[in-house]
Backbone as CSV, one residue per row, in Angstrom:
resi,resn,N_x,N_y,N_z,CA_x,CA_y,CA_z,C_x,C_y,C_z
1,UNK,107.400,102.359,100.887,108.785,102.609,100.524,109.121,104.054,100.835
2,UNK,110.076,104.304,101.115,110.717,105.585,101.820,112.068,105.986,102.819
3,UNK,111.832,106.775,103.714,113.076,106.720,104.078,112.815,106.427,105.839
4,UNK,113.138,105.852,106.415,112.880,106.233,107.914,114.260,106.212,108.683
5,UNK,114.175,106.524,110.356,115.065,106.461,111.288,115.148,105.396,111.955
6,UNK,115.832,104.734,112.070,116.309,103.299,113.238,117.052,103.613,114.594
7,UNK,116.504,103.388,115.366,117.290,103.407,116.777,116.734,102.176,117.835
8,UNK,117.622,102.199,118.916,117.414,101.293,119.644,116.540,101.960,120.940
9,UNK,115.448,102.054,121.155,114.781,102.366,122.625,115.234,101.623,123.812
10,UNK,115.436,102.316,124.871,116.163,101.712,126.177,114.855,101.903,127.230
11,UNK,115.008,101.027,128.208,113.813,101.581,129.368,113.702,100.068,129.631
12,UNK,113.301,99.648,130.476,113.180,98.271,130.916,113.529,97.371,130.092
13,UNK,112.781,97.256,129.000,113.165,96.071,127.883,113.412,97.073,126.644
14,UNK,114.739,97.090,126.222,115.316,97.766,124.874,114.358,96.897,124.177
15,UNK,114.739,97.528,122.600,113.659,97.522,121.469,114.173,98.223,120.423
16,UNK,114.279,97.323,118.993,114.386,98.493,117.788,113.359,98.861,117.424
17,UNK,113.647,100.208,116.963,112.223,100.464,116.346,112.874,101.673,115.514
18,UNK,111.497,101.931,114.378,111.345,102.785,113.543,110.714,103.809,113.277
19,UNK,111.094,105.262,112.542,110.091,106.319,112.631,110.698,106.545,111.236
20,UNK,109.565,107.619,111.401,109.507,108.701,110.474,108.111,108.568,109.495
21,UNK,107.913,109.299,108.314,106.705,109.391,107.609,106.275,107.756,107.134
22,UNK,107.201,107.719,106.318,106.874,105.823,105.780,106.343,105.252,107.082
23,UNK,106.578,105.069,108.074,106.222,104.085,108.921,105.039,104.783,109.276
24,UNK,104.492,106.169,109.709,103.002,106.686,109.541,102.017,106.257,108.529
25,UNK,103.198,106.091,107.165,101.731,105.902,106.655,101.407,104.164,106.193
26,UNK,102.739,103.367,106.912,102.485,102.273,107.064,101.572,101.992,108.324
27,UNK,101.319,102.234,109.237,100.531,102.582,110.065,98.954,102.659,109.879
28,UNK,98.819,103.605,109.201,97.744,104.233,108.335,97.189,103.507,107.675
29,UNK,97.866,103.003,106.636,97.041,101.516,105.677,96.863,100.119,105.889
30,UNK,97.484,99.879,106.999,97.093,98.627,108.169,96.197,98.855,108.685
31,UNK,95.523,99.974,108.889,94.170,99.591,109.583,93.153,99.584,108.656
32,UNK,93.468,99.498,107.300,92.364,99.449,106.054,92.693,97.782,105.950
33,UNK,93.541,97.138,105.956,93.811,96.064,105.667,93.168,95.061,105.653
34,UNK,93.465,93.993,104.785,92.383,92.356,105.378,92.866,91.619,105.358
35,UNK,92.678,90.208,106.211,93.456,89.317,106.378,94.026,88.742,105.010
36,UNK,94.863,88.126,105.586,95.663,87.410,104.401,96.037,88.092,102.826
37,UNK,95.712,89.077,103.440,96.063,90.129,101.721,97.473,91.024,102.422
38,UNK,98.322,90.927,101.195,99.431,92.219,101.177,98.881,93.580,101.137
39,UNK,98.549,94.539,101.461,98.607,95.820,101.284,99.914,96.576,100.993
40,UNK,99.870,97.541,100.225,100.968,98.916,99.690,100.597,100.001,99.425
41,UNK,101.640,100.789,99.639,101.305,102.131,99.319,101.455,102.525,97.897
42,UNK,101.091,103.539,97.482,101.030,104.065,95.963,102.843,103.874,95.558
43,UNK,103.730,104.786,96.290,105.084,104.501,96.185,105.549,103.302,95.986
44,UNK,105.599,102.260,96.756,105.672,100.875,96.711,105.195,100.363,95.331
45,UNK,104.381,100.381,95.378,103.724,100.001,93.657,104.791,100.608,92.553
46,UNK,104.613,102.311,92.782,105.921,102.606,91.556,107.244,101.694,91.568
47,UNK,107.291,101.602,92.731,108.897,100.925,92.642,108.453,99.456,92.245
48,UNK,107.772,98.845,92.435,107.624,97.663,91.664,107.085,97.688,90.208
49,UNK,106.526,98.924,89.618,106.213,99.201,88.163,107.720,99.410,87.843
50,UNK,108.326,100.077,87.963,109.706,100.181,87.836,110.711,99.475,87.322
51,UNK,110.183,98.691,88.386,111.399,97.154,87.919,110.556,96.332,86.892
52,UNK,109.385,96.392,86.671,108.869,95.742,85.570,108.034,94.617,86.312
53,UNK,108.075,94.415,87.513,106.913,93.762,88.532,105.670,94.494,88.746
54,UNK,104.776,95.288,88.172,103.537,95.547,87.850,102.849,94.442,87.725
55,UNK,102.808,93.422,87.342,101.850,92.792,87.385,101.356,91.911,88.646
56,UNK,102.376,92.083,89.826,101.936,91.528,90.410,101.123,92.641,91.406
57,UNK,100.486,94.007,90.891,99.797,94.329,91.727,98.275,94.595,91.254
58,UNK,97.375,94.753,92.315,96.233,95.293,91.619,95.454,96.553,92.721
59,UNK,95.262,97.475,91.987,94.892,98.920,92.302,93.427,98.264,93.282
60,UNK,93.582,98.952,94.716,92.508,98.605,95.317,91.557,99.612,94.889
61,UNK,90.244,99.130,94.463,89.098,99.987,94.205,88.675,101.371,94.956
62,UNK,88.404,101.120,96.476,88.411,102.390,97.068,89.377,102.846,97.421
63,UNK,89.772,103.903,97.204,91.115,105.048,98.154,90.753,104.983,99.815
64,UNK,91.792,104.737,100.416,91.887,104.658,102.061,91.521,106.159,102.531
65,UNK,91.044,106.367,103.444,91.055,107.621,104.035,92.142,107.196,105.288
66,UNK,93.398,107.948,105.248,94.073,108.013,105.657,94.188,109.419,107.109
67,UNK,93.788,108.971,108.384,94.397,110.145,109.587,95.712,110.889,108.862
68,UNK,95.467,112.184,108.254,97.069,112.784,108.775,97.425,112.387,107.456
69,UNK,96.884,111.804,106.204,97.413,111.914,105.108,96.629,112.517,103.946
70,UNK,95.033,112.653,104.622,93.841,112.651,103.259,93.716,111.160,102.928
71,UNK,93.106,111.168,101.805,92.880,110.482,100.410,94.175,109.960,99.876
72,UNK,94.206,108.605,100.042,95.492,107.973,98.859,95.081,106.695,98.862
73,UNK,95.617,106.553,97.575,95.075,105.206,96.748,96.470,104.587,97.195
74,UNK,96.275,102.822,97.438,96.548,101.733,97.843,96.313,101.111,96.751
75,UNK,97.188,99.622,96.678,97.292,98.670,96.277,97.221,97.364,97.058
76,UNK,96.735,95.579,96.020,97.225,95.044,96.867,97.677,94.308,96.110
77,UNK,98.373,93.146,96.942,99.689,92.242,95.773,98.996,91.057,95.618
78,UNK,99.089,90.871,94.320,98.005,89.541,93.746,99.010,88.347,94.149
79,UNK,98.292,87.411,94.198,98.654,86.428,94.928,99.442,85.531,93.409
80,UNK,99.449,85.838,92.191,100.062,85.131,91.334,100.298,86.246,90.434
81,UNK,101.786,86.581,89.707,101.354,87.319,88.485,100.763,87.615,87.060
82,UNK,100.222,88.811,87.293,99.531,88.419,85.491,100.887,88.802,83.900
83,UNK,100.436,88.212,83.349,101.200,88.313,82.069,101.253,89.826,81.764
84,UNK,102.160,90.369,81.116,102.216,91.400,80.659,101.120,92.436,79.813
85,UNK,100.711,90.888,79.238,99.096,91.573,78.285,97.641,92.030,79.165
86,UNK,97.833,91.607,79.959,96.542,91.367,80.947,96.899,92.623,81.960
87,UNK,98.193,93.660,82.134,98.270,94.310,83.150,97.379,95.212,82.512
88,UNK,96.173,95.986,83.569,95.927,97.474,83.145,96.454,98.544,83.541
């Protein structure tokens, strides 16, 4: 979650595409990724603690080593949510 730039690339075959930091460090935690699992960033998670959807995440155990960011802890999105009592 963040802010990025949208434009259209021209050159043989146009193309939208996106920049800026969010999409780096979406970038970044796709290559930690595993199949069939959601991955997120720490931000992403707040904004879903936020709204009171916390439970559908769970804190991935190791922190990603991230090119160009350090150390940051990831999440991934549970495939069902837990009850309110059960979030840690």
């Amino acid at each position: 979650s963040g802010p990025v730039t949208a434009g259209v690339l021209r050159g043989d075959k146009s193309r939208f595409q996106l920049f800026g930091d969010t999409m780096n460090t979406t970038s970044r935690i796709e290559q930690t990724g595993e199949a069939g699992r959601i991955h997120i960033s720490a931000d992403t998670a707040e904004c879903l603690k936020a709204c009171g959807e916390g439970g559908w995440l769970l804190k991935r155990e190791e922190p990603v080593k991230a090119k160009g960011k350090g150390i940051i802890q990831t999440y991934w999105i549970r495939s069902s949510k837990r009850s309110s009592d059960e979030e840690s």
